[in-house]
N, CA, C, O and CB atoms as a CASP TS submission, in Angstrom:
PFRMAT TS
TARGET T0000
AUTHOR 0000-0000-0000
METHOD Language model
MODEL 1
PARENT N/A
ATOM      1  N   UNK     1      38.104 110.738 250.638  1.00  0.00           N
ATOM      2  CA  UNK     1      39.337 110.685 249.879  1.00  0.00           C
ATOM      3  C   UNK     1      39.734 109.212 249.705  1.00  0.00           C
ATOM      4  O   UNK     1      39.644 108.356 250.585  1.00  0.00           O
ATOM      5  CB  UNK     1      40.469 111.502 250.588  1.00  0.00           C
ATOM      6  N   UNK     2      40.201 109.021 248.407  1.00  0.00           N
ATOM      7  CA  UNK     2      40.574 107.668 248.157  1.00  0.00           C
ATOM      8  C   UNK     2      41.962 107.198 248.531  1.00  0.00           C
ATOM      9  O   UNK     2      42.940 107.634 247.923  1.00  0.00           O
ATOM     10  CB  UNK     2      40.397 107.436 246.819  1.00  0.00           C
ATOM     11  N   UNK     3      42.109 106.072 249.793  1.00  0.00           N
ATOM     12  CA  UNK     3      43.163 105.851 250.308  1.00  0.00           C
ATOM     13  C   UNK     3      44.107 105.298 249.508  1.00  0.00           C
ATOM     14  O   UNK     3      43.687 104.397 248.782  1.00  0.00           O
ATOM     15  CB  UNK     3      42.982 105.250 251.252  1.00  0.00           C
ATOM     16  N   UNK     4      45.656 105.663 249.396  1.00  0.00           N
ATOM     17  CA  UNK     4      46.940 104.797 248.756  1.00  0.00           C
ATOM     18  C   UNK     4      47.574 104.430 249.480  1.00  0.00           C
ATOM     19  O   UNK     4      47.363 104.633 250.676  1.00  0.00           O
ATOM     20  CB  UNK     4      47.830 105.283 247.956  1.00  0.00           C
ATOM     21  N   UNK     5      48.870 103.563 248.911  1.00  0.00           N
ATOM     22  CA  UNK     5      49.480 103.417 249.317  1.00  0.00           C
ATOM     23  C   UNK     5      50.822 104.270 249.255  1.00  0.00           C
ATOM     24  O   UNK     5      50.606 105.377 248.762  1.00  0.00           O
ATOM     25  CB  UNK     5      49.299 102.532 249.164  1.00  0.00           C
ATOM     26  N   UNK     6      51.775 104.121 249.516  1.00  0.00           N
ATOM     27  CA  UNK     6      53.145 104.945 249.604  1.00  0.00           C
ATOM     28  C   UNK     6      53.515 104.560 247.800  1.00  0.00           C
ATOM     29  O   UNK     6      53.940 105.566 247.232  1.00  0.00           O
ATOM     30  CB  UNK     6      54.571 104.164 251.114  1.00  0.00           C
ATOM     31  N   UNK     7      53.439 103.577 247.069  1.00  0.00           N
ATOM     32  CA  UNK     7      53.994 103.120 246.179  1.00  0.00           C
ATOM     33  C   UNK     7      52.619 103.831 245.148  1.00  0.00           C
ATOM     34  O   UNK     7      52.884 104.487 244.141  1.00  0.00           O
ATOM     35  CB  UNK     7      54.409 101.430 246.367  1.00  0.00           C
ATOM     36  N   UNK     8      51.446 103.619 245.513  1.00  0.00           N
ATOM     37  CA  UNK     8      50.494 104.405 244.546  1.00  0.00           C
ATOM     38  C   UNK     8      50.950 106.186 244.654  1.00  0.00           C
ATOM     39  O   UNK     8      51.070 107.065 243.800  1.00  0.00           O
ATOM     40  CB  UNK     8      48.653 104.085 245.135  1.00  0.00           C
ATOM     41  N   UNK     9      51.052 106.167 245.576  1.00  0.00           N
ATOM     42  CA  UNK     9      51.283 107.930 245.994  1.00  0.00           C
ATOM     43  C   UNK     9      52.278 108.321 245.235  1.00  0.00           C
ATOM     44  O   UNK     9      52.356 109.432 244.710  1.00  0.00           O
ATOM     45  CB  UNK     9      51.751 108.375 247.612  1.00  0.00           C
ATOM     46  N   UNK    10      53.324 107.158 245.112  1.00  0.00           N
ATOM     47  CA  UNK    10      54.544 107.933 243.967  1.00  0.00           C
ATOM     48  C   UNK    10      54.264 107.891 242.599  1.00  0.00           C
ATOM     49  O   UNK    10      54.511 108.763 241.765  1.00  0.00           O
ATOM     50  CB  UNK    10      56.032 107.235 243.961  1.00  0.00           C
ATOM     51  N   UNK    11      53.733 106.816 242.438  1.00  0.00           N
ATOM     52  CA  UNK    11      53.046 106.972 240.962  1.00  0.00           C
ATOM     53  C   UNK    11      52.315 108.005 240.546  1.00  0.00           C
ATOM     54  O   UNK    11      52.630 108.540 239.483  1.00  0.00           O
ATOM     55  CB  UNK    11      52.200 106.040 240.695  1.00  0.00           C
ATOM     56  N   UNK    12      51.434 108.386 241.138  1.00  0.00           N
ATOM     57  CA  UNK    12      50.883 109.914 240.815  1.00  0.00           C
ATOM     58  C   UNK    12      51.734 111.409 241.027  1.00  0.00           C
ATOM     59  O   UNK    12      51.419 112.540 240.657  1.00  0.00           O
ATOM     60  CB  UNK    12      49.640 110.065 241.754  1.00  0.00           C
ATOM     61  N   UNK    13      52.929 110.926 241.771  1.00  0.00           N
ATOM     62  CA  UNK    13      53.773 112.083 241.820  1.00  0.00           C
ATOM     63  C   UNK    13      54.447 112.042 240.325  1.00  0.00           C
ATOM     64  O   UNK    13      54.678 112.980 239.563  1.00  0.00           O
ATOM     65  CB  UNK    13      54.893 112.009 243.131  1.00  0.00           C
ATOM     66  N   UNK    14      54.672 110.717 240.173  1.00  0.00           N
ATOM     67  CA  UNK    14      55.963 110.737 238.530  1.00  0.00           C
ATOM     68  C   UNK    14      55.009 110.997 237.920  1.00  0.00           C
ATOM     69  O   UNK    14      55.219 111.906 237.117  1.00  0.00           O
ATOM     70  CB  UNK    14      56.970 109.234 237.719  1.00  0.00           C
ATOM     71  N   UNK    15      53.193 110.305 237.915  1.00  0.00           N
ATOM     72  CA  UNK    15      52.458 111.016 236.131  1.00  0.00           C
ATOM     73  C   UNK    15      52.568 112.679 236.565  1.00  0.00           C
ATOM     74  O   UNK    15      52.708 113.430 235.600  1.00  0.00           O
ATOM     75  CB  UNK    15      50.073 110.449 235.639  1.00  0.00           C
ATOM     76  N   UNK    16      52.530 113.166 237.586  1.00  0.00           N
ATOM     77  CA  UNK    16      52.758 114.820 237.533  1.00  0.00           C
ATOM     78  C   UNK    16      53.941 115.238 237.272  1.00  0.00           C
ATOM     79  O   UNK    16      53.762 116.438 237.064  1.00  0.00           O
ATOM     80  CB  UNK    16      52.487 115.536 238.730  1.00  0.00           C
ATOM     81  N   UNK    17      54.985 115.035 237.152  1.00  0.00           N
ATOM     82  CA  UNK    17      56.183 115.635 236.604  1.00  0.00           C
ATOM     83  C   UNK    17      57.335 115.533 237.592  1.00  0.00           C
ATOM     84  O   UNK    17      58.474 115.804 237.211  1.00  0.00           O
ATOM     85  CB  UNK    17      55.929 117.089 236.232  1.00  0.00           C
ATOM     86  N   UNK    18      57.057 115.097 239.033  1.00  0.00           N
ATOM     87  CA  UNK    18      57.959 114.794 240.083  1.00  0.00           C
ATOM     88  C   UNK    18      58.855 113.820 239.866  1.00  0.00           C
ATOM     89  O   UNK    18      58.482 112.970 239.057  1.00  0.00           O
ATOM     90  CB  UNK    18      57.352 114.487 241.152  1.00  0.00           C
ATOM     91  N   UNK    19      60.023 113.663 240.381  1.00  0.00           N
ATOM     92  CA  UNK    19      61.143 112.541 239.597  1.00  0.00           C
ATOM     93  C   UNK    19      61.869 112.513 241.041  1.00  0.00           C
ATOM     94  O   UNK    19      62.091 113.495 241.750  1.00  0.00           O
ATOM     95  CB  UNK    19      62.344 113.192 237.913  1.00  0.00           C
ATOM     96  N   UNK    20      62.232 110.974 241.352  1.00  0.00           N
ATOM     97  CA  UNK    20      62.478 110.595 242.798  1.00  0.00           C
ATOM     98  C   UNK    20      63.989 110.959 242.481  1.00  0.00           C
ATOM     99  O   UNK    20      64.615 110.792 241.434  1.00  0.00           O
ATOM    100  CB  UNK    20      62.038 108.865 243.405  1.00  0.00           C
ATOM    101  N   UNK    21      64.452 111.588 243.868  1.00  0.00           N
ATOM    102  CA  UNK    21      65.781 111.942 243.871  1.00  0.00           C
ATOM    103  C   UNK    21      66.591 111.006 244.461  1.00  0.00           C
ATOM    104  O   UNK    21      67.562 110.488 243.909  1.00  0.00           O
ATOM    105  CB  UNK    21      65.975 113.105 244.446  1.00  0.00           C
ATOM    106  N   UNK    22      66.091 110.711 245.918  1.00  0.00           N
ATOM    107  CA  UNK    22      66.741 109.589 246.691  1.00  0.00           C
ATOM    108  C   UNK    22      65.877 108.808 247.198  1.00  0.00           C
ATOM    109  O   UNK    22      64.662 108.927 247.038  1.00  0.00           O
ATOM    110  CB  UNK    22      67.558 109.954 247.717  1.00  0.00           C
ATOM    111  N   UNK    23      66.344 108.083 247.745  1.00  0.00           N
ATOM    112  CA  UNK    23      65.507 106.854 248.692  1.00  0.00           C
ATOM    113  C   UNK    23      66.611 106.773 250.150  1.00  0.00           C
ATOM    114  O   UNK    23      67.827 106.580 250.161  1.00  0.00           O
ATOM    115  CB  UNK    23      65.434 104.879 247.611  1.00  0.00           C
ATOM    116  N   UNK    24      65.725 106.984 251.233  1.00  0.00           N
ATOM    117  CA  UNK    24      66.786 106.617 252.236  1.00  0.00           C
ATOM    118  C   UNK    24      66.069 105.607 253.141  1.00  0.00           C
ATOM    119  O   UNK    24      65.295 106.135 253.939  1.00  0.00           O
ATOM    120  CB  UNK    24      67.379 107.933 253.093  1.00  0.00           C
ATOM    121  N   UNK    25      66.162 104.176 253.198  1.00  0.00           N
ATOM    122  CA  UNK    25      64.928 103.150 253.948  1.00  0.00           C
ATOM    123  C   UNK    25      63.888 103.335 252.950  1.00  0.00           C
ATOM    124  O   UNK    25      63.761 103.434 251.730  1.00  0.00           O
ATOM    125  CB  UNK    25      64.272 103.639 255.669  1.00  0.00           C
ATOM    126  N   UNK    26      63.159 103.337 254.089  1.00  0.00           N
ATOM    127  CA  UNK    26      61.732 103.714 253.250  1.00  0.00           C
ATOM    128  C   UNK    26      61.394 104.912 252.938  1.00  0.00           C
ATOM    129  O   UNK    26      60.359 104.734 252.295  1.00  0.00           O
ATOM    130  CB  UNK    26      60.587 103.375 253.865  1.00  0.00           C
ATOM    131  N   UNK    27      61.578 105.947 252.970  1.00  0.00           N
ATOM    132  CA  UNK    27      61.431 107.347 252.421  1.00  0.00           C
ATOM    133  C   UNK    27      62.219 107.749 251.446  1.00  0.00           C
ATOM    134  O   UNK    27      63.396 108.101 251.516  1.00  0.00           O
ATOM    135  CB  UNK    27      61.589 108.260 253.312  1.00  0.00           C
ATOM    136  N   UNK    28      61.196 107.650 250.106  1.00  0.00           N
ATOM    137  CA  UNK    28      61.255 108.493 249.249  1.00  0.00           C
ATOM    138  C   UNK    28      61.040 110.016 248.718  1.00  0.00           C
ATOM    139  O   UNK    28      59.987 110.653 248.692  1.00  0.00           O
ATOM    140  CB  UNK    28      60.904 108.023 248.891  1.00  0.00           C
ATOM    141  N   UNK    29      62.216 110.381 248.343  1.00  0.00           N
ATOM    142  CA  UNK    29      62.597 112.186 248.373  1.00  0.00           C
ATOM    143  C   UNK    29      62.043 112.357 246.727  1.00  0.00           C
ATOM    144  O   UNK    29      62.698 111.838 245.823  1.00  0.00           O
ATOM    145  CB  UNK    29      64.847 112.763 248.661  1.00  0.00           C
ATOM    146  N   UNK    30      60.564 113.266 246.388  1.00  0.00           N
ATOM    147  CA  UNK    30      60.545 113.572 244.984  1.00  0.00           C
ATOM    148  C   UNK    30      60.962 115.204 245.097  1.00  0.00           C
ATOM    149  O   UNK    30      61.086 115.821 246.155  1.00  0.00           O
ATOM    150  CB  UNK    30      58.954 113.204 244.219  1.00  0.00           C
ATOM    151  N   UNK    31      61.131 115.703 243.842  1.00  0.00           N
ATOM    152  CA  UNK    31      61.605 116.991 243.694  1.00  0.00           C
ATOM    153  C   UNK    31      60.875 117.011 242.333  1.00  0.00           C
ATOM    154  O   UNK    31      60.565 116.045 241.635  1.00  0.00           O
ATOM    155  CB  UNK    31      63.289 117.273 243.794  1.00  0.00           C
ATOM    156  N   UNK    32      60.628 118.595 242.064  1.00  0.00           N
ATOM    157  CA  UNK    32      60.223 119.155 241.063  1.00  0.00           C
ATOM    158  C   UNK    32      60.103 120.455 241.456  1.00  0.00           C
ATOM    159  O   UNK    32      59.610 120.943 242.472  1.00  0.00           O
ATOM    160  CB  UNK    32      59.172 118.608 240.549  1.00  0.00           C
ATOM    161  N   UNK    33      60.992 121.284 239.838  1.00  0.00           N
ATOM    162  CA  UNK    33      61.334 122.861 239.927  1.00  0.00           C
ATOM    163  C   UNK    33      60.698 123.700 240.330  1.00  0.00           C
ATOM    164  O   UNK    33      59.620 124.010 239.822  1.00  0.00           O
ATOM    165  CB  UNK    33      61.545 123.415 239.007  1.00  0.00           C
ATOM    166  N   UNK    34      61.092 124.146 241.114  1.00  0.00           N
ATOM    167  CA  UNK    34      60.322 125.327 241.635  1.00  0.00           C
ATOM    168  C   UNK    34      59.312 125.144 243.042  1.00  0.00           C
ATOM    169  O   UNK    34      58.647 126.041 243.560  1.00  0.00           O
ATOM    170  CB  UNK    34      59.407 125.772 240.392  1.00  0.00           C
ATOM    171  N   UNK    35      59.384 124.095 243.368  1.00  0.00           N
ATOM    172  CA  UNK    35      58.703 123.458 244.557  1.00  0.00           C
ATOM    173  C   UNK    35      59.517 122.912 245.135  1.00  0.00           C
ATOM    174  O   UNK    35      60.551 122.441 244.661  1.00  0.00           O
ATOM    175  CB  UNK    35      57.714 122.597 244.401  1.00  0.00           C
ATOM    176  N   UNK    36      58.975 122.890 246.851  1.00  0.00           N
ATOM    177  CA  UNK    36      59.906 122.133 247.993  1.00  0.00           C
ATOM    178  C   UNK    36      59.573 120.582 247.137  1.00  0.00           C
ATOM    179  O   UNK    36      58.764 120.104 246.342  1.00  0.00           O
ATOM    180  CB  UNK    36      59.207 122.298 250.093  1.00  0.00           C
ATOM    181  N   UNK    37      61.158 120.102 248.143  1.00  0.00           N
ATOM    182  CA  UNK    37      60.836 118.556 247.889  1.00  0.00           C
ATOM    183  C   UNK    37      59.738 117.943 249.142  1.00  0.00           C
ATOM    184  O   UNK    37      59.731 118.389 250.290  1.00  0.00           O
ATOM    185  CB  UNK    37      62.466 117.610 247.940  1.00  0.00           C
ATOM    186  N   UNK    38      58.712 116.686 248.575  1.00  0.00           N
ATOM    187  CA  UNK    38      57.863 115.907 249.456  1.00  0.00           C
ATOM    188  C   UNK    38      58.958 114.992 249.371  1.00  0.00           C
ATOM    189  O   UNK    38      59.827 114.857 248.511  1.00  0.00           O
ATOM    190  CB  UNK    38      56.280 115.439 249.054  1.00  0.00           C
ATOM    191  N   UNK    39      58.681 114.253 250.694  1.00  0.00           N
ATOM    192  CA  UNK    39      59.054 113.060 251.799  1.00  0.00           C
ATOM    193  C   UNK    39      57.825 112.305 251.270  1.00  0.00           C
ATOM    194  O   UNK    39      56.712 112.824 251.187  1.00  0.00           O
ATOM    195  CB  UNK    39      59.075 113.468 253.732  1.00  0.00           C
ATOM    196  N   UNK    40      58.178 110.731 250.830  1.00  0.00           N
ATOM    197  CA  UNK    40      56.564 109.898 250.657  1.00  0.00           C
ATOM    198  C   UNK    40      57.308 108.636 251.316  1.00  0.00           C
ATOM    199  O   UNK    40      58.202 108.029 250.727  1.00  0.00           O
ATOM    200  CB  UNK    40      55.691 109.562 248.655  1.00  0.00           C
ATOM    201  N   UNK    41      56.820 108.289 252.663  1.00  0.00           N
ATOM    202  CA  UNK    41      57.000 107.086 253.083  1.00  0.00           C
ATOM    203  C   UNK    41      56.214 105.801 252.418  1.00  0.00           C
ATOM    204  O   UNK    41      55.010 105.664 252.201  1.00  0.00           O
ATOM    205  CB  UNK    41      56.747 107.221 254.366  1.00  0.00           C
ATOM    206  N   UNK    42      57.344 104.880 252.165  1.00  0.00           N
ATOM    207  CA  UNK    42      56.957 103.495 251.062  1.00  0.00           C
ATOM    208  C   UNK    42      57.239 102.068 252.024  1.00  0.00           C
ATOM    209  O   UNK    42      58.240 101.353 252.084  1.00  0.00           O
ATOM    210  CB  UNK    42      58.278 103.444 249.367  1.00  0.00           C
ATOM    211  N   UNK    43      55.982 101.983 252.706  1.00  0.00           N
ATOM    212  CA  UNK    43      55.647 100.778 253.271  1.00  0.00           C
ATOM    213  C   UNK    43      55.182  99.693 252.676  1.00  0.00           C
ATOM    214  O   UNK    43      54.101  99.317 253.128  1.00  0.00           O
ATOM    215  CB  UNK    43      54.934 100.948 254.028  1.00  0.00           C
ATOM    216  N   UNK    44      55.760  98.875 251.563  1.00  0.00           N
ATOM    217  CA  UNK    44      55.196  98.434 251.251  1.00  0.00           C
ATOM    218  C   UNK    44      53.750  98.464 250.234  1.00  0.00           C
ATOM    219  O   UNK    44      53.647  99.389 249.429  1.00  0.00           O
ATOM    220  CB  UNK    44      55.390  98.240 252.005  1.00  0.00           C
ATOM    221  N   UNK    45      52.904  97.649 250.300  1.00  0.00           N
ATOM    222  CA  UNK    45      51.538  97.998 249.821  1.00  0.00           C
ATOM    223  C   UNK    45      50.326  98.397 250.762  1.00  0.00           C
ATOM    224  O   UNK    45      49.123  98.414 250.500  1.00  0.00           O
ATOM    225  CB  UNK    45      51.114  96.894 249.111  1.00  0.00           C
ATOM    226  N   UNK    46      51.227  98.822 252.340  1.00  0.00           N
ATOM    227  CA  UNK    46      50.574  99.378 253.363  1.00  0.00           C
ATOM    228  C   UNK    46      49.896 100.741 253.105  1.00  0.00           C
ATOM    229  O   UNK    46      50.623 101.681 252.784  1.00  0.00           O
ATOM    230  CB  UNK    46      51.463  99.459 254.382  1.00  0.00           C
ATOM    231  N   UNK    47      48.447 100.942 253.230  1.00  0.00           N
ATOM    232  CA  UNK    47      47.753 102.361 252.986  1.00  0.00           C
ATOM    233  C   UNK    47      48.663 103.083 253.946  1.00  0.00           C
ATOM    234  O   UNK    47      49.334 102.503 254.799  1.00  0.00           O
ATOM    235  CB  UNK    47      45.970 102.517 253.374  1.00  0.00           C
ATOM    236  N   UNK    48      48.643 104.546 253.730  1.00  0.00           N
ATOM    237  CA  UNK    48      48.783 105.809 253.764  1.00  0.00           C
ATOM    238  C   UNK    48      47.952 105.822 255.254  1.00  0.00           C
ATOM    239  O   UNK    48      47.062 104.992 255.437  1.00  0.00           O
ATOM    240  CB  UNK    48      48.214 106.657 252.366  1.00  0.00           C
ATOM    241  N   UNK    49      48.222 106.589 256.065  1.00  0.00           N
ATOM    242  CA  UNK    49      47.411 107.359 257.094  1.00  0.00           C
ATOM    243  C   UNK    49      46.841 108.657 256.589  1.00  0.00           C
ATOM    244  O   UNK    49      47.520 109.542 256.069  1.00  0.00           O
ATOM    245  CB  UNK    49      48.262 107.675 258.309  1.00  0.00           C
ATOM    246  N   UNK    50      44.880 108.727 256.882  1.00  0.00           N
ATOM    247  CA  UNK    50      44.824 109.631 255.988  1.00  0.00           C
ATOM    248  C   UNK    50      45.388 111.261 256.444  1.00  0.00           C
ATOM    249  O   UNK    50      45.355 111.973 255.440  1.00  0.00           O
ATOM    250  CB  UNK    50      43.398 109.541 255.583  1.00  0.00           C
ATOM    251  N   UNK    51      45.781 111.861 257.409  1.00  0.00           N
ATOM    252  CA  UNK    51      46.518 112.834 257.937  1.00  0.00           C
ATOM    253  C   UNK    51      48.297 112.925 257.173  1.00  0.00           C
ATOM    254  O   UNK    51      49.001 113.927 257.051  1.00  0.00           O
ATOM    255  CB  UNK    51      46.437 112.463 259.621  1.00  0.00           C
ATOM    256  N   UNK    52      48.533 111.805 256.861  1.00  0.00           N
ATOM    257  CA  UNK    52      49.829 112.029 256.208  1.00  0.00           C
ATOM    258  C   UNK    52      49.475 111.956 254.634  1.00  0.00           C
ATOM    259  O   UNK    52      50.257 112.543 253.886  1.00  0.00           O
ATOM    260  CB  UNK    52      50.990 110.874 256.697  1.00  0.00           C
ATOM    261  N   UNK    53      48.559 111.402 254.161  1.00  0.00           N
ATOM    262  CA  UNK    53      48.541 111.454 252.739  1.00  0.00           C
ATOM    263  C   UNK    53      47.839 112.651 252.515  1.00  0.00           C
ATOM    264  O   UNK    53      48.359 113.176 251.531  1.00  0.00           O
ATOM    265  CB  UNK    53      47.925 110.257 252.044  1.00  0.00           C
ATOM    266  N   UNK    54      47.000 113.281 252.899  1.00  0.00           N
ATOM    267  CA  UNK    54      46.704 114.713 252.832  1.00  0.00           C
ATOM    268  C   UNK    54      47.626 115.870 253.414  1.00  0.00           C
ATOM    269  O   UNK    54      47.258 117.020 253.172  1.00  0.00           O
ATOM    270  CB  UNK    54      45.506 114.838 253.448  1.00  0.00           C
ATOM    271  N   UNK    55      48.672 115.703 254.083  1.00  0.00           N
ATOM    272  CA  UNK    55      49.606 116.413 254.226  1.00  0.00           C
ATOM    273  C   UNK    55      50.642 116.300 252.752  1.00  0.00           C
ATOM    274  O   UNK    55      50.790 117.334 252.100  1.00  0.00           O
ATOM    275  CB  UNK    55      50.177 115.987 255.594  1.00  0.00           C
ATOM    276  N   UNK    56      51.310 115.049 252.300  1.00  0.00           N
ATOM    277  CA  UNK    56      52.142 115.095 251.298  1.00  0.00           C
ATOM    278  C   UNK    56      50.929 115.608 249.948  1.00  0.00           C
ATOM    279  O   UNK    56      51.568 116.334 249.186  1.00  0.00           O
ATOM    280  CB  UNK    56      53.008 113.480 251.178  1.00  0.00           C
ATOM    281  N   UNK    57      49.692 115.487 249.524  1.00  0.00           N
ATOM    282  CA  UNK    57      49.036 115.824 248.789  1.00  0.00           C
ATOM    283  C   UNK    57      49.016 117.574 248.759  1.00  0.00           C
ATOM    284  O   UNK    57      49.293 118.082 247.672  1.00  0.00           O
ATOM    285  CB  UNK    57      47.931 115.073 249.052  1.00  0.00           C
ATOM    286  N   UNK    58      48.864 118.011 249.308  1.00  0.00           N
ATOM    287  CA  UNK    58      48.814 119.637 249.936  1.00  0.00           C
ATOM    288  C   UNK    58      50.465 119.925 249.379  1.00  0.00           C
ATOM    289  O   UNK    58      50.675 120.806 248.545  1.00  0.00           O
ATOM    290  CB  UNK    58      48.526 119.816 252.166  1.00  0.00           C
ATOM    291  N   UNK    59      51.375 119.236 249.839  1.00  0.00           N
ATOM    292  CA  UNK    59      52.228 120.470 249.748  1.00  0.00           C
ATOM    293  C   UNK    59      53.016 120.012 248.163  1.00  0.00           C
ATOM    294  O   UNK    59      54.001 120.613 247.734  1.00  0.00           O
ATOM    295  CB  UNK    59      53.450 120.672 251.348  1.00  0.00           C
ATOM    296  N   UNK    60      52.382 118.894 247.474  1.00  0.00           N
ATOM    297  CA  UNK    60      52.831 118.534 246.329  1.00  0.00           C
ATOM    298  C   UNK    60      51.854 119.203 245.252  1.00  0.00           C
ATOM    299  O   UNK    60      51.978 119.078 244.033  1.00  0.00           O
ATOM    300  CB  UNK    60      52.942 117.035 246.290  1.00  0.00           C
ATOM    301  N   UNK    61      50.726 120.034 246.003  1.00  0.00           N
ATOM    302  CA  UNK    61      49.699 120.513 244.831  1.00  0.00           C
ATOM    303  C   UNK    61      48.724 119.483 244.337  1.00  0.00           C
ATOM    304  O   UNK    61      48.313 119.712 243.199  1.00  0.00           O
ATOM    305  CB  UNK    61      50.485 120.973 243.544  1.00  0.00           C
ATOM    306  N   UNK    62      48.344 118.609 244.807  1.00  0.00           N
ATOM    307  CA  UNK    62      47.372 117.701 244.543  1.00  0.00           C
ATOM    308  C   UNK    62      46.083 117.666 244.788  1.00  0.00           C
ATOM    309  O   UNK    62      45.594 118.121 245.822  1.00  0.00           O
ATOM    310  CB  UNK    62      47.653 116.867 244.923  1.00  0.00           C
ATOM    311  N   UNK    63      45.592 117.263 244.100  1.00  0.00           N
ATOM    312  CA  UNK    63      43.679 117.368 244.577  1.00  0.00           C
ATOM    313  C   UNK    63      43.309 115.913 244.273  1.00  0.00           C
ATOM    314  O   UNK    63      43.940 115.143 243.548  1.00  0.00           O
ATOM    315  CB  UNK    63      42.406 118.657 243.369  1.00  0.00           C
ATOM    316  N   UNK    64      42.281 115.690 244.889  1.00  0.00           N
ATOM    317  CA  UNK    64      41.564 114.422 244.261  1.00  0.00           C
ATOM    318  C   UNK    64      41.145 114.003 243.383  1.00  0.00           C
ATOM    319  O   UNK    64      40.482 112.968 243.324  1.00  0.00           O
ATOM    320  CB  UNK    64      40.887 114.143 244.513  1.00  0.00           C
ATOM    321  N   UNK    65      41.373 114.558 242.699  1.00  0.00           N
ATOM    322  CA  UNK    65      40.951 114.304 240.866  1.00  0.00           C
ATOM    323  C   UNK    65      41.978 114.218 240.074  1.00  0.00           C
ATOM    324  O   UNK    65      41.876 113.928 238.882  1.00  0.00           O
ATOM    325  CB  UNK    65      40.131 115.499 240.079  1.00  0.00           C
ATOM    326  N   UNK    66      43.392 114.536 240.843  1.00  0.00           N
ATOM    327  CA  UNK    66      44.486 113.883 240.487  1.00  0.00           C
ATOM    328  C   UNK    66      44.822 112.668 240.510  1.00  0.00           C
ATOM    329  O   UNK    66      45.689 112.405 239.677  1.00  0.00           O
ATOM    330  CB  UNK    66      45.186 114.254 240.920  1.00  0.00           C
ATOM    331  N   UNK    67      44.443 111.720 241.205  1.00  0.00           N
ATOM    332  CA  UNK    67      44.377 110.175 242.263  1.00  0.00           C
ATOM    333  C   UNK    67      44.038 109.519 240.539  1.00  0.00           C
ATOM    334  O   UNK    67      43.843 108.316 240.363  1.00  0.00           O
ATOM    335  CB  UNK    67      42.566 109.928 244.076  1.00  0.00           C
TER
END
């Protein structure tokens, strides 16, 4: 799997239709209808841990060919 960062990870949430609700620190809240909201922690241009970026990928409906 191709590693991101927190700031790449949201970018592929907004080209999917997700639209950031809040920001609290570093955690960014996206939402989109009909789905729970994902939590995407934004460190910077710090990669992703891959256990947490495959957790927010999963429950946002993402596959790797989304990336």
């Amino acid at each position: 799997m191709k590693s991101l960062s927190g700031k790449e990870l949201c970018q592929v949430l907004e080209r999917q239709g997700w639209a950031c609700t809040s920001i609290r620190g570093s955690h960014h809240r996206y939402e989109k209808p009909g789905v729970a909201p994902v939590i995407v922690p934004v460190h910077g241009n710090k990669s992703l841990k891959t256990g947490m970026q495959h957790a927010i990928m999963k429950a946002a409906g993402l596959t790797e060919h989304d990336l």
